[in-house]
C-alpha positions in Angstrom: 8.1 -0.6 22.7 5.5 -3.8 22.9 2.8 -3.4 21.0 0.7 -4.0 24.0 2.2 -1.1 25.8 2.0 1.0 22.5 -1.9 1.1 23.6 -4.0 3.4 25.2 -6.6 2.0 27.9 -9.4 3.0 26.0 -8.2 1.2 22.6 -8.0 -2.1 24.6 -10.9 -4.5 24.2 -12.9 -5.3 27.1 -11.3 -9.0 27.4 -7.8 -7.7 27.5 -8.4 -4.7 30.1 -7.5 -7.0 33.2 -4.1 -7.9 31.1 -3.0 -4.6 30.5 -3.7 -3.6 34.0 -1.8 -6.6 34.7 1.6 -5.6 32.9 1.4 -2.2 33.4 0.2 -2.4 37.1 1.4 -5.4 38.4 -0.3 -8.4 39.5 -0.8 -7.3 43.2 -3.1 -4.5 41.9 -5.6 -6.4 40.1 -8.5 -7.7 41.7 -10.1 -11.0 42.7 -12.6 -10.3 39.8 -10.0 -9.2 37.3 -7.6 -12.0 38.0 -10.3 -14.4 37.1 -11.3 -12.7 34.3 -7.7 -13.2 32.8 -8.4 -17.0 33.6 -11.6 -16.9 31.2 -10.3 -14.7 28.7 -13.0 -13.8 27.2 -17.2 -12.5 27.8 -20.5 -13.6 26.5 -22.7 -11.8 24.3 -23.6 -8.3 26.5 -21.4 -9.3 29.2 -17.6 -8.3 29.5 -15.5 -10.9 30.9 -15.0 -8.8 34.4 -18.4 -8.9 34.3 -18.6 -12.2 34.2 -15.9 -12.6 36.8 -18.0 -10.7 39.3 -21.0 -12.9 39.0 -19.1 -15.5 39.3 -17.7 -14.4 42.5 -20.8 -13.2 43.8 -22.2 -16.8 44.2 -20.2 -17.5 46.8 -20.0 -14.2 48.7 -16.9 -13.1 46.4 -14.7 -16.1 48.7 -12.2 -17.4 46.7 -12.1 -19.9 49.5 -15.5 -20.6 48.8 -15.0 -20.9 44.7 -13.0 -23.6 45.7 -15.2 -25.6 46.9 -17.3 -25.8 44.1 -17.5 -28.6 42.1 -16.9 -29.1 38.6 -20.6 -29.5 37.3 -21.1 -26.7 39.4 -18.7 -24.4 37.7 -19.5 -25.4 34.8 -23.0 -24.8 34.6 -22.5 -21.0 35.5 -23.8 -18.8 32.7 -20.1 -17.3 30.7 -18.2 -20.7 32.0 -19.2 -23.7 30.5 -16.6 -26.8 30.3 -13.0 -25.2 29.5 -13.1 -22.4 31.3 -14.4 -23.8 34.3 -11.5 -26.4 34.0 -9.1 -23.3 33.5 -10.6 -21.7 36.3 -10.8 -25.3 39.1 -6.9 -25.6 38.0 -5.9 -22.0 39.0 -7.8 -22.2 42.3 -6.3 -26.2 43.3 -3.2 -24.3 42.5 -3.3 -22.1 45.0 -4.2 -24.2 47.4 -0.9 -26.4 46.5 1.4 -23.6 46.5 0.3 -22.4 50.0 1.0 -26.1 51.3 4.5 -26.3 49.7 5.6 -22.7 51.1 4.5 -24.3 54.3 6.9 -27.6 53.9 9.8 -26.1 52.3 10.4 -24.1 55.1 11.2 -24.9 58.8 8.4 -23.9 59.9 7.3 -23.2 64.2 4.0 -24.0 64.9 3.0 -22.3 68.3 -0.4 -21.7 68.4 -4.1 -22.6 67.1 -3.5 -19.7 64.3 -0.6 -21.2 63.4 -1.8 -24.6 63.2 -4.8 -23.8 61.3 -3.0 -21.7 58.8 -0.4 -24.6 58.3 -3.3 -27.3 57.9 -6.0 -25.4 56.0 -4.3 -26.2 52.9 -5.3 -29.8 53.2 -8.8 -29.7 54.8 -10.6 -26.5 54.1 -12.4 -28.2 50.6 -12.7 -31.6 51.3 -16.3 -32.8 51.0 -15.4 -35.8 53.8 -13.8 -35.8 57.1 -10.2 -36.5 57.1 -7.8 -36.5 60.8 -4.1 -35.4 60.5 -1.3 -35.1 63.0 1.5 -33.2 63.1 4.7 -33.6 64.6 6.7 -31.3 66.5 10.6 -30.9 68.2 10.8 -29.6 71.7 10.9 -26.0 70.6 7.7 -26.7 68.3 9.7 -27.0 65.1 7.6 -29.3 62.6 9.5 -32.2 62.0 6.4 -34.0 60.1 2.6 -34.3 59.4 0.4 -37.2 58.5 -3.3 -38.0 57.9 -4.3 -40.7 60.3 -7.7 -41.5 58.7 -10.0 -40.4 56.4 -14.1 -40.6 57.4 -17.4 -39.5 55.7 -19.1 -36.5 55.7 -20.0 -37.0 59.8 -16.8 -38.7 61.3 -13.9 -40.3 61.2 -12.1 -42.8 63.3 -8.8 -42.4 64.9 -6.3 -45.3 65.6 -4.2 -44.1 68.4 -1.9 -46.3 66.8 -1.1 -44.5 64.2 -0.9 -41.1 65.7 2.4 -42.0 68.1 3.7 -44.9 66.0 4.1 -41.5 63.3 5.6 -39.6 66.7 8.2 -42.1 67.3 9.7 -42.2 63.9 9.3 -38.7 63.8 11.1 -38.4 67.0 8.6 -36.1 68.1 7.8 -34.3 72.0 5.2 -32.2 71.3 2.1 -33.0 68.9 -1.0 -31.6 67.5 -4.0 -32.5 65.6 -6.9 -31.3 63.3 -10.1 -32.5 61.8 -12.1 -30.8 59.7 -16.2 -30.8 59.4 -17.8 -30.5 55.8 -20.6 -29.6 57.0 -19.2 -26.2 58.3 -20.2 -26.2 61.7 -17.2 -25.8 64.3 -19.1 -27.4 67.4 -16.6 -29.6 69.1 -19.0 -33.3 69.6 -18.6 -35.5 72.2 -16.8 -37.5 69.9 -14.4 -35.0 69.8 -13.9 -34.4 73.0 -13.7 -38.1 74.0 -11.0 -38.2 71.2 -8.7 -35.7 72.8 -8.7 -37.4 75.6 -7.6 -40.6 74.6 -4.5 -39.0 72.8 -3.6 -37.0 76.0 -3.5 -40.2 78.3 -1.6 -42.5 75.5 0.8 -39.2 75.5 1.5 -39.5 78.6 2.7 -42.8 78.6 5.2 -42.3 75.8 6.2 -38.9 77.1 4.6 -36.9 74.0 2.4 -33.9 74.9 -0.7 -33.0 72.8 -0.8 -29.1 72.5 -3.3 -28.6 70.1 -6.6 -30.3 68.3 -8.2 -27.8 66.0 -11.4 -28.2 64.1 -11.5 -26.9 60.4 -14.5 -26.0 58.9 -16.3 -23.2 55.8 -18.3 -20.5 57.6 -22.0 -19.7 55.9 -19.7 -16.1 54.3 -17.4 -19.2 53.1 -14.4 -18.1 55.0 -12.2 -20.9 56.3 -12.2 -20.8 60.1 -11.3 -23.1 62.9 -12.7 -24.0 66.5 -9.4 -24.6 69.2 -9.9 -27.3 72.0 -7.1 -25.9 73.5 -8.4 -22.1 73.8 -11.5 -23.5 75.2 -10.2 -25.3 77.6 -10.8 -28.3 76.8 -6.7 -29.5 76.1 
């Protein structure tokens, strides 16, 4: 038998506990805190390494989403972290975040709704510390059939070239079409801006036959969950 099975859960040192409950468990039955704790392998003086993980977590209302927006002076100035592990730890979460967008373009993927929409583009906005305005491409039957960022802004706005959006729908040979934006600052109050925005693309639709379904805003709540305002649900598409 492995010598790591060969031990009992009490003979295990506090820095391997998550490990073994990892291999004997399963991955799905660790938690946030214990996952992380693997990542940084090992405590501080007084502190076990779950501990660790927890306060860790607890500085950002135990969001992962919210971890990830941290940046790396900020990790790594967190009492237990320091410069490798918060490396180890920045790696792990970006990641993530990559994986979740290539499961979404590996697959033909059916975009009908806000929810979907948001799920398929938080990937690419939820952390960003500036704005950035994507489109996305879709068949008749709203299959995707491509995406691509129009035009990245500051921390406040971003311009859109209208352009760009159907010059991307053409090649794409697209009917339907949808958009999102996010907002660093967190707040999900559609602007005027916005609003005039979603016009524009509507009436230049029109003329080319290519229907706007969609414009979603993207932003991190004060809890740090990712979470989006619809134009469309509002009324306002």
């Amino acid at each position: 038998m492995d010598e790591y099975f060969s031990l009992t859960l009490k003979e295990w040192a506090d820095e391997d506990k998550p490990r073994e409950k990892l291999l004997s468990k399963g991955k799905k039955e660790l938690t946030n805190a214990e996952l992380i704790a693997i990542l940084l392998h090992s405590g501080i003086p007084g502190k076990s390494v779950v501990e660790v993980a927890k306060e860790v977590l607890a500085l950002t209302g135990n969001s992962i989403t919210a971890l990830s927006q941290l940046e790396f002076n900020q990790l790594s100035s967190i009492k237990g972290l320091g410069f490798a592990k918060a490396a180890t730890l920045m790696a792990a979460l970006e990641l993530g975040w990559r994986m979740q967008g290539e499961i979404s373009r590996n697959k033909e993927l059916i975009i009908s709704n806000s929810t979907d929409l948001f799920n398929y583009m938080t990937p690419l906005l939820a952390d960003l510390d500036h704005e950035e305005f994507w489109a996305v491409y879709l068949s008749n039957r709203n299959k995707v059939l491509g995406r691509q960022r129009i035009s990245m802004g500051g921390q406040t706005n971003v311009s859109v070239d209208m352009r760009v959006i159907f010059r991307g729908a053409i090649e794409c040979k697209a009917v339907n079409l949808m958009v999102a934006h996010n907002h660093p600052s967190g707040s999900l109050r559609v602007s005027l801006e916005d609003k005039r925005i979603t016009h524009l693309i509507i009436e230049a639709g029109k003329i080319l036959d290519i229907k706007l379904l969609e414009h979603i805003i993207v932003g991190i709540t004060p809890s740090g969950k990712a979470d989006y305002f619809s134009l469309h649900d509002n009324g306002l598409v």
